[in-house]
C-alpha positions as CSV (number, residue, x, y, z in Angstrom):
1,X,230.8,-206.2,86.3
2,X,229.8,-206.1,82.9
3,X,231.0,-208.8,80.7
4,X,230.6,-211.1,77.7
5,X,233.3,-214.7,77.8
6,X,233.3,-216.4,74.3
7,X,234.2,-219.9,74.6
8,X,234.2,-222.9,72.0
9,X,237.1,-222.0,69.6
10,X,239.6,-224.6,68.5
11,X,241.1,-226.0,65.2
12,X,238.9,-228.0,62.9
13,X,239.1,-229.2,59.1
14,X,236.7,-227.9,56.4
15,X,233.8,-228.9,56.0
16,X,233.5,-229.7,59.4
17,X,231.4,-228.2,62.8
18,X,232.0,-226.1,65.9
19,X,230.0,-224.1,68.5
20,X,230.8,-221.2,69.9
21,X,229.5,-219.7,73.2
22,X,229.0,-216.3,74.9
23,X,228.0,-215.7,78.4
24,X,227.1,-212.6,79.7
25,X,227.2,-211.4,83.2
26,X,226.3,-208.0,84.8
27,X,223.3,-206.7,82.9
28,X,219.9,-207.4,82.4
29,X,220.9,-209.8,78.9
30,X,217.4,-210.5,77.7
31,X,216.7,-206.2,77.0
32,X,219.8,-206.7,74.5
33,X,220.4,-207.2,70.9
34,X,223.1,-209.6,70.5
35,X,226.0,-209.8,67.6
36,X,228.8,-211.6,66.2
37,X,231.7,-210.4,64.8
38,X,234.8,-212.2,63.4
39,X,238.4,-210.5,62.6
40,X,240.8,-212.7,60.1
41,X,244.2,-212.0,60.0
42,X,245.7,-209.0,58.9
43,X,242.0,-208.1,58.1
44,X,239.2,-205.7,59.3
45,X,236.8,-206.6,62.0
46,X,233.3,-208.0,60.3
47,X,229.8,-208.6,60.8
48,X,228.7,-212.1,61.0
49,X,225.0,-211.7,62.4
50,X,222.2,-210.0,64.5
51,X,219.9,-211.7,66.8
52,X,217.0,-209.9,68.6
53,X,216.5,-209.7,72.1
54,X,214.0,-212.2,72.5
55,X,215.5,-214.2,69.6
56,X,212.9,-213.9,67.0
57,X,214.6,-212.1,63.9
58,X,218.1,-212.9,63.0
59,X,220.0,-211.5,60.2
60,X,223.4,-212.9,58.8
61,X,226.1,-212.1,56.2
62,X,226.1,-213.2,53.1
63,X,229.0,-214.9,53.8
64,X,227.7,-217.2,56.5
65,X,224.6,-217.4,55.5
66,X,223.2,-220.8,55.6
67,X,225.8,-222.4,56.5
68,X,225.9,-220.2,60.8
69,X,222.6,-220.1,62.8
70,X,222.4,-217.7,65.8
71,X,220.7,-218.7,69.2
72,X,220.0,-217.4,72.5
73,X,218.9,-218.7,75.6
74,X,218.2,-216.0,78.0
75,X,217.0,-217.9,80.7
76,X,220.9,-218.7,81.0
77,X,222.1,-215.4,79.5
78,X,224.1,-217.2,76.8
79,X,224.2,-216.7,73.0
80,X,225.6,-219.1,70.6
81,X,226.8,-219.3,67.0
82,X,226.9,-223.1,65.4
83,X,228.7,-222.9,62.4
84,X,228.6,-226.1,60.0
85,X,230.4,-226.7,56.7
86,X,233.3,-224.8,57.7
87,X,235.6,-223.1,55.0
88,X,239.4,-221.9,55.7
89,X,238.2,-218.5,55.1
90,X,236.2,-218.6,58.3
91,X,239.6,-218.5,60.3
92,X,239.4,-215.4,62.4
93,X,238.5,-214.6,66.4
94,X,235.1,-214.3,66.6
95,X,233.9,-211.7,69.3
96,X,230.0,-211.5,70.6
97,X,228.6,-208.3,71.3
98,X,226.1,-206.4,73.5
99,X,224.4,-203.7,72.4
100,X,222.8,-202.6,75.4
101,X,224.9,-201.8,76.8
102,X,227.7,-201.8,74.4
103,X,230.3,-203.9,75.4
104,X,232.4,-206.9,73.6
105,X,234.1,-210.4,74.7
106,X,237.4,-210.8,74.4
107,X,237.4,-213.1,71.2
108,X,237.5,-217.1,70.7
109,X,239.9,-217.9,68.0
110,X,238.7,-220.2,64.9
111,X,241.1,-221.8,62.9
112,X,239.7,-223.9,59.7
113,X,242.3,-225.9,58.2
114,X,243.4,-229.6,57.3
């Protein structure tokens, strides 16, 4: 079975740290681009970042940038998001994706407030 499990969301105060993490199961991860998207509420689904298959280039939002770094370990098919000096506007779930194939988690929810 294909799949992708975010984990690592919870409530934390700006400024602060968290880690989110996706495992993937039922496809060969370490051919696949990974992503991470985040959806705010009552807002569109967005972007947060790109990482290549064997984790060498990475692209991020403008938003994030500098402040998220994306990682991959595909010895243990997971990919993470550590995302420091957090702001309230980061307050979304943030889904990971698989581009090949395409397929999404279910969402880990990130709430930034004090």
């Amino acid at each position: 079975q294909v799949q992708l499990v975010e984990s690592g969301g919870e409530l934390v105060q700006p400024g602060g740290s968290l880690r989110l993490s996706c495992v993937a199961s039922g496809f060969t991860f370490s051919n696949s681009v990974m992503l991470w998207y985040r959806q705010a509420p009552g807002k569109e689904r967005e972007w947060v970042g790109t990482i290549g298959a064997d984790g060498d280039l990475a692209n991020y939002a403008d938003s994030v940038k500098g402040r998220f770094t994306m990682s991959r370990d595909n010895g243990k098919n997971s990919f993470d998001l550590q995302m420091n000096n957090l702001k309230p506007e980061d307050t979304a779930v943030y889904f990971c994706r698989a581009l090949s194939p395409d397929v999404w988690g279910q969402g880990t929810l990130v709430t930034v407030s004090s």
